[in-house]
Legacy VTK file of the C-alpha trace (Angstrom):
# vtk DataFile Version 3.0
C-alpha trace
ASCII
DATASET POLYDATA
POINTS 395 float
51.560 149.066 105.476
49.297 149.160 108.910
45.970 151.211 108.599
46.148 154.268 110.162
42.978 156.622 110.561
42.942 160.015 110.560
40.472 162.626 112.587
37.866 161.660 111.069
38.525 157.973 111.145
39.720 157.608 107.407
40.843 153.731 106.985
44.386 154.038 105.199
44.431 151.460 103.160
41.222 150.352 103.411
40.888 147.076 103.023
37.234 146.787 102.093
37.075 149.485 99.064
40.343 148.387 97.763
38.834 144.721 97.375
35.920 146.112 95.879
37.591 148.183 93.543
39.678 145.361 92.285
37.403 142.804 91.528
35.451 145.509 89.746
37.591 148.727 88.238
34.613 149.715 85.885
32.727 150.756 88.673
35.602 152.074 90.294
35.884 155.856 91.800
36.313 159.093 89.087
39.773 160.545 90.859
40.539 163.654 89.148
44.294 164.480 88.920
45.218 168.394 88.175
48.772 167.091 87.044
50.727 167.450 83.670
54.484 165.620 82.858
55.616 162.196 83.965
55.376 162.199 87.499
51.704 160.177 87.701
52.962 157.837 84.995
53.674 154.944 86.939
50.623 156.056 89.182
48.399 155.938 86.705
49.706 152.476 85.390
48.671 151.225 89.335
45.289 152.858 89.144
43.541 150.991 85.820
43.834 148.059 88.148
41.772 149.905 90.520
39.394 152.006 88.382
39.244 152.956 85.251
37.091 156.261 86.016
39.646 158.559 86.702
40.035 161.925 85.078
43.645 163.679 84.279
43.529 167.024 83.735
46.737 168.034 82.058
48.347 170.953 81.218
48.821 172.296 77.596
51.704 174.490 77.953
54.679 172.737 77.546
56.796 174.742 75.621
60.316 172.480 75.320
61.024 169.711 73.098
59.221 168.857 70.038
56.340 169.579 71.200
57.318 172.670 70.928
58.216 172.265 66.938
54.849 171.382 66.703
53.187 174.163 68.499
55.880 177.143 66.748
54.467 174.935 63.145
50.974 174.739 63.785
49.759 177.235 66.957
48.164 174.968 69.379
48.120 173.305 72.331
50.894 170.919 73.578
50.208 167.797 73.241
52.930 165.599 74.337
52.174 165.355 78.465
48.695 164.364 77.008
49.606 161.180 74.691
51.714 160.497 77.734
48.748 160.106 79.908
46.867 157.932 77.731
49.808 155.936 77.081
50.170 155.329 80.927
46.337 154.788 81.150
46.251 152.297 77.885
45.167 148.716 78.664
48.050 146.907 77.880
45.588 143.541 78.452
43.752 144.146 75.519
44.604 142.405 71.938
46.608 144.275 69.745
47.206 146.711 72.785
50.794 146.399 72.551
51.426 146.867 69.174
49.396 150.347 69.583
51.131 151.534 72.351
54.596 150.710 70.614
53.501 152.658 68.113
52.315 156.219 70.011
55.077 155.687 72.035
57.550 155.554 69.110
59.983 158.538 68.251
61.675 159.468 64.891
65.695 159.951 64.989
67.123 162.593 65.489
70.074 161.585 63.513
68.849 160.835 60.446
68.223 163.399 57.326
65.192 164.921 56.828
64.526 162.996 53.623
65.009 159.660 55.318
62.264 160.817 58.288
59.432 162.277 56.053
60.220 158.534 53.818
59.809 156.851 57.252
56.192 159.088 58.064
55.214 158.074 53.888
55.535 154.252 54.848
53.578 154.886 57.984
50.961 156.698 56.076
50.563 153.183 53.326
51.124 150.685 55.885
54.738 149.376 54.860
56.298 150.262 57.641
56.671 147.404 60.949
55.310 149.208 63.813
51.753 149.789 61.197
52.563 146.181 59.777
51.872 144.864 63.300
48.781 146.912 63.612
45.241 144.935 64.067
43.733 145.151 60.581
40.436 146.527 61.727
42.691 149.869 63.466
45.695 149.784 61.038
43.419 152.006 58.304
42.126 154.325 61.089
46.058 155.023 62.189
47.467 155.480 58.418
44.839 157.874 57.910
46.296 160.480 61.065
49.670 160.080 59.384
48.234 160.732 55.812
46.390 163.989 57.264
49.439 165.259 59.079
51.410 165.036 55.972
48.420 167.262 54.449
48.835 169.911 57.027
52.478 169.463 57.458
54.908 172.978 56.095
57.638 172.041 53.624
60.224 173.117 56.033
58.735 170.995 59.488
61.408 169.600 61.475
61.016 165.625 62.025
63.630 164.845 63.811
63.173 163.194 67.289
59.601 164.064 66.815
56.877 161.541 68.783
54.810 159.585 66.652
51.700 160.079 68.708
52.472 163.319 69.167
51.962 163.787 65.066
48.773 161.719 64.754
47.298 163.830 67.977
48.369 166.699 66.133
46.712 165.524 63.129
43.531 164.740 64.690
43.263 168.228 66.001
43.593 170.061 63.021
41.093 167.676 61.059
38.426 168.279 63.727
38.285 172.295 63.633
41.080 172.588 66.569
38.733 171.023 68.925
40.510 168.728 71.154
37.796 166.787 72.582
37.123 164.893 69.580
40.189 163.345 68.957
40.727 162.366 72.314
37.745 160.602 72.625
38.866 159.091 68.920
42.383 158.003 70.569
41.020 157.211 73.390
38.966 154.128 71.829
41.794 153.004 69.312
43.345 152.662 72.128
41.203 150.997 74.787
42.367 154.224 77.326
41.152 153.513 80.934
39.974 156.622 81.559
39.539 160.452 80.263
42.575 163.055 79.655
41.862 166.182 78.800
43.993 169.581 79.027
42.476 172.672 81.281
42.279 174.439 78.441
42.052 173.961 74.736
44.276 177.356 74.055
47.842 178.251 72.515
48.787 179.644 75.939
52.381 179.531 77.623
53.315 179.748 81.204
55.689 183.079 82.889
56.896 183.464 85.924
58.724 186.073 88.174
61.313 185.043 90.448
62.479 186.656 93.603
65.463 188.395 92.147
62.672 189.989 89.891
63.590 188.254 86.930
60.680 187.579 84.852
60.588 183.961 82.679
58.369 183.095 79.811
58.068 178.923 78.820
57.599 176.326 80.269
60.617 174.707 79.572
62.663 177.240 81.159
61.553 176.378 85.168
61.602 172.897 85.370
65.377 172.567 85.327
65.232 169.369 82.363
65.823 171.974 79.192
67.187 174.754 80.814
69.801 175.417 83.920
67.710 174.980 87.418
66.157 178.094 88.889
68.657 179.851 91.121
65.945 181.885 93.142
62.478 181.034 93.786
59.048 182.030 92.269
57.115 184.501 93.070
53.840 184.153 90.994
52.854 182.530 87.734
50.450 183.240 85.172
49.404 182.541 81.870
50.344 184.159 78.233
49.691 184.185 74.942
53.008 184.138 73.623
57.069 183.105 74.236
57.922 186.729 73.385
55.698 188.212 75.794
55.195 188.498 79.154
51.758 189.896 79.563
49.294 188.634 81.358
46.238 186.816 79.356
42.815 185.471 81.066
41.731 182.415 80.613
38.575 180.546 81.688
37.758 176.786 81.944
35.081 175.556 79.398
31.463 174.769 80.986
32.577 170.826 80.153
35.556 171.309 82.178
33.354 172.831 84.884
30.762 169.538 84.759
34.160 167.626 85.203
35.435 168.918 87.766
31.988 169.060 89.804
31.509 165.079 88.749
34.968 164.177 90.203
34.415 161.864 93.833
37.887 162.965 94.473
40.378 165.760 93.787
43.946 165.505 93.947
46.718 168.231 93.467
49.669 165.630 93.184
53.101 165.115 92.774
54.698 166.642 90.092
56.521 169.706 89.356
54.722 172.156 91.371
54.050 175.102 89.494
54.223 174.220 85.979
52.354 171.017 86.452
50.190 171.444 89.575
49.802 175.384 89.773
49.580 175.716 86.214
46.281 173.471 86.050
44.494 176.151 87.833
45.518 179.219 86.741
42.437 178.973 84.581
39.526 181.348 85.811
36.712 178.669 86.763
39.290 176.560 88.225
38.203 177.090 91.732
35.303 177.792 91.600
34.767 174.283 90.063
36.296 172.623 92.459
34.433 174.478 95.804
31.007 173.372 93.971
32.089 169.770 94.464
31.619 168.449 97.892
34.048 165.208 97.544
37.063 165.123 99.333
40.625 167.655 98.195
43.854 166.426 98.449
47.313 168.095 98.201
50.287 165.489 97.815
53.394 167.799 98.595
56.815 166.521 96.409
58.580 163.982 98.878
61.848 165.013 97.182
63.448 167.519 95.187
61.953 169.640 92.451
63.537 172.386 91.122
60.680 174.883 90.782
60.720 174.275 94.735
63.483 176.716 96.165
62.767 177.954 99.681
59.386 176.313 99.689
58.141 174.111 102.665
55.094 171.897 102.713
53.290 175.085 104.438
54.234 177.405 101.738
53.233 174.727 98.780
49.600 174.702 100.615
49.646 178.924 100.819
50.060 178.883 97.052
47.752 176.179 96.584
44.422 177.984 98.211
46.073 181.741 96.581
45.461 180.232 93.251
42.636 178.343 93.966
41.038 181.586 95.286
42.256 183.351 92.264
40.487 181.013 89.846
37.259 181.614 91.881
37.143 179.362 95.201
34.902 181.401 98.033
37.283 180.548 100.231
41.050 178.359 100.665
39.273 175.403 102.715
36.412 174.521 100.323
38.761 173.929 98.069
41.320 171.905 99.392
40.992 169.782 102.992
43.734 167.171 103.011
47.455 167.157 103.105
48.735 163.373 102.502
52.321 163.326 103.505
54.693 160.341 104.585
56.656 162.523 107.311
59.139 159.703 108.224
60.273 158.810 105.089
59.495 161.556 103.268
62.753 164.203 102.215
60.258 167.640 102.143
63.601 170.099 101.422
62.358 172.866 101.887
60.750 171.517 105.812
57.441 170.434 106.783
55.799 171.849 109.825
52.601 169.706 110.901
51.069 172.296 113.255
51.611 175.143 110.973
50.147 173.419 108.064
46.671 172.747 110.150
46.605 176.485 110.920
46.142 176.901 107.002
42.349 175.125 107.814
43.593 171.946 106.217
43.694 168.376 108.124
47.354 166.412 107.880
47.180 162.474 106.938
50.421 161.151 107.724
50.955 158.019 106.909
53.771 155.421 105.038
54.022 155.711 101.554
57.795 155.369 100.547
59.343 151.776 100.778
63.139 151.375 101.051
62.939 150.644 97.143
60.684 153.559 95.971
62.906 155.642 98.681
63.081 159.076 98.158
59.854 159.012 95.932
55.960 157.472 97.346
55.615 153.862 95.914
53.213 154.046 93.534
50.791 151.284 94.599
50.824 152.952 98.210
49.902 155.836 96.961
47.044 154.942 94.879
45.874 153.041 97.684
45.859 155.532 99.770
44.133 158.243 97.313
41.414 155.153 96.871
40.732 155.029 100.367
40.065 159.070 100.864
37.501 158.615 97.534
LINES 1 396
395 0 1 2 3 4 5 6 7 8 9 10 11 12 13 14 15 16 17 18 19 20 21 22 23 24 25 26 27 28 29 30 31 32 33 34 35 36 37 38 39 40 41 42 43 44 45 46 47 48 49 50 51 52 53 54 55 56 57 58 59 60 61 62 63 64 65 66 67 68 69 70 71 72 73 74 75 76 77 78 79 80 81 82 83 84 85 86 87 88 89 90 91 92 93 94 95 96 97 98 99 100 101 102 103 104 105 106 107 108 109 110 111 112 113 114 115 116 117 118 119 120 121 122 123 124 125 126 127 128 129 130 131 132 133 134 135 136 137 138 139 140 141 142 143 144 145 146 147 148 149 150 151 152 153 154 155 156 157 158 159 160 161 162 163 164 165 166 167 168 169 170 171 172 173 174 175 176 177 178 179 180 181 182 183 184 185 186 187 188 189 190 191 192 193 194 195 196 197 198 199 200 201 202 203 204 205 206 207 208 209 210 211 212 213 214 215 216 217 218 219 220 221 222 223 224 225 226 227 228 229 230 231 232 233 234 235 236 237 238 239 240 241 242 243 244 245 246 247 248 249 250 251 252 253 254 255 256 257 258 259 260 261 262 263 264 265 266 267 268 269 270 271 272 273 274 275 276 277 278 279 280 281 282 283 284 285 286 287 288 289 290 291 292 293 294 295 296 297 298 299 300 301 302 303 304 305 306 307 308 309 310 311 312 313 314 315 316 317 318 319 320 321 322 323 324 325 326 327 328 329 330 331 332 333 334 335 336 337 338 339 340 341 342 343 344 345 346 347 348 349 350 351 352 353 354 355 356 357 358 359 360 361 362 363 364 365 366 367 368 369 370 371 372 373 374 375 376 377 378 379 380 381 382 383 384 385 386 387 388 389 390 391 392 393 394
C-alpha cells in the first residue's frame, strides 16, 4: 500500500522501522493490546515476525464454553482467550514447537463417555498417549506433570468432554501455584518458546453484565457476543463487572501495581479489533486502567470493527470512541485525550455499520489516520500484515 502521513507526518508503512524490526524482532517495539477472544489471532501470528515484545492484555471473564466448566469446578479466572494468545504468539520455528502447540491446542471429544476421556487425560499424565509421545524428552516430564496435578485437583463429577487440553494444564498450573497466575504463565510461556507476555487485567473470578436499552439487564459473557447465545436485539447501555452469574451487582475492581508498571512500559497502546465491549471495554473496566494508561506518554490507538459485531447495534465509529474515553475516565484517566489520540480506520474499504463521521470523530480531541488496510482478499476484515504494519509504524 502507498505511505500516507498523517498531521503530524506519521510514515504509514514506514519503510525504515519495518526493515529494522524485521531483521531484528528481539529488539522490536512492546505494543500492548487491551483485547481478549480470537480476533488478534492471526495479528498476533504477523507480529512475532516483527517483535516479539508485545504485551496482550486479555480478559478473564469469559463465561461460555468449557471454560466455563472449569471456572463453575474450580472458581477462577478464564483461561481459554489466554492459552489462545500464547498459542498465536508460540514460535512455531523452534524444535519441538509443533508438537507443543498440537498439544495445547488439542480438545477432548465431546462424544465420547466420561470413562473413555478421564482414560485419555491418565495416558497423558504417564506419557502413553501420541500427542505426549511426540513431546521433546527434556519438556515431555514438565507437561505430564500439569496433567498429573489436574487430575489431583480434579472433582469426581468434572465434565471432560470437549474440554481444551491447555486449558486443563493452565488450570493446573494455577491451582499448584497459590491461584497466582503470573507464575504459570511465565512457566508456559518458556515450554513454549511464547514471543511475548499475556497476561489477564485481572487475576479475579469476576463476570461481565450489561444493561441494554430496552432496560434489560444481562449477566455473562457469553450471553452478548451473539456465538453462545441469540444476538443482542437492542444495544448496550453500560457494562460493568461482577462477582457472580446470579448477580447483577456491581463489584470494584483494581489493576495490580504489575499491571500498572505494564501498562506505563508499553511504547504503544492499542484498543483493537475485537468484540467491543466484552473484549475491548471489558479490559478497562478495571479501576487503574486509565489512569495507567494517561501516565504513559507513547502513542493510543483505537482500531474501530471494520465489519459487523454484534455487541455493536446503533453504534458508529464516533460513539465506539465516546465509550472508549467514558471508561477510560472511569478507570482513572484525567482526562479522554491523554488517554487515547488516534483513530486508525480504512474509510474506503472499511463496512463501519453503524457510520463513521470523520469530522465528528476529531471533535472528540482525537486525530483520524485513514489509510488502506483491507485487500480484496481480507475484504470486509483489515489484512492482518497491513495492520501490524501500520500499528508498527505509529510505535
Amino acid at each position: 500500500m502507498p505511505p500516507i502521513r498523517s498531521m503530524r507526518e506519521i510514515e504509514i508503512p514506514d519503510p525504515v522501522k519495518l526493515s529494522r524490526y524485521k531483521q531484528s524482532p528481539g529488539h522490536g517495539p512492546n505494543i500492548l493490546f487491551f483485547s481478549g477472544g480470537t480476533a488478534l489471532r492471526g495479528v498476533s501470528r504477523e507480529l512475532i515476525g516483527y517483535t516479539h515484545n508485545s504485551t496482550h492484555i486479555i480478559t478473564p471473564f469469559d463465561s461460555g464454553g468449557s471454560s466455563a466448566v472449569i471456572r463453575d469446578a474450580f472458581d477462577m479466572p478464564a483461561v481459554g482467550d489466554i492459552r489462545n494468545r500464547l498459542m498465536a504468539l508460540a514460535d512455531l520455528s523452534v524444535p519441538g514447537n509443533k508438537e507443543i502447540f498440537a498439544l495445547f491446542t488439542y480438545r477432548l471429544s465431546k462424544k465420547d463417555s466420561p470413562q473413555f476421556l478421564l482414560d485419555e487425560l491418565r495416558r497423558m499424565t504417564e506419557g502413553d498417549h501420541v500427542l505426549v509421545s511426540l513431546l521433546p524428552e527434556s519438556k515431555r516430564s514438565i507437561i505430564s506433570g500439569y496433567f498429573r496435578q489436574f487430575l489431583e485437583f480434579m472433582p469426581d463429577d468434572f465434565d471432560l468432554r470437549g474440554a481444551s487440553v491447555g486449558n486443563l494444564m493452565l488450570t493446573a498450573g494455577y491451582l499448584a501455584n497459590g491461584r497466582r497466575m503470573e507464575r504459570v504463565l511465565t512457566a508456559f510461556s518458556e515450554l513454549a518458546c511464547i514471543r511475548g507476555v499475556v497476561r489477564p487485567v485481572v487475576n479475579g473470578d469476576h463476570h461481565l453484565a450489561a444493561e441494554l436499552a430496552d432496560g434489560s439487564v444481562i449477566v455473562g459473557q457469553h450471553l452478548l457476543t451473539g456465538k453462545e447465545a441469540a444476538p443482542l436485539t437492542s444495544k448496550i447501555d453500560r457494562v460493568w463487572l461482577t462477582e457472580a452469574l446470579d448477580s447483577p451487582e456491581p463489584v470494584e475492581v483494581a489493576i495490580s501495581d504489575q499491571m500498572k508498571e505494564s501498562i506505563t512500559h508499553a511504547d504503544l497502546i492499542c484498543y483493537p479489533v475485537g468484540s467491543f465491549y466484552s473484549s475491548v471495554v471489558a479490559n478497562i473496566l478495571p479501576y487503574g486502567v486509565g489512569e495507567a494508561v494517561s501516565s504513559n506518554k507513547c502513542p493510543k490507538v483505537f482500531v474501530p470493527n471494520p465489519a459487523h459485531d454484534p455487541e455493536l447495534i446503533d453504534h458508529s465509529v464516533e460513539d465506539q470512541v465516546v465509550r472508549l474515553q467514558e471508561y477510560l475516565i472511569a478507570s482513572g484517566a484525567p482526562d479522554a485525550t491523554s488517554a487515547l489520540e488516534y483513530v486508525l480506520v480504512d474509510s474506503k474499504n472499511g463496512e463501519y455499520l453503524g457510520g463513521f463521521d470523520k469530522s465528528a470523530v476529531e471533535k472528540l480531541g482525537v486525530e483520524v489516520i485513514d489509510c488502506p488496510l483491507t485487500t480484496e482478499s481480507s475484504s470486509p476484515y483489515f489484512d492482518e500484515d497491513r495492520l501490524v504494519q501500520a500499528l508498527l509504524s505509529l510505535a
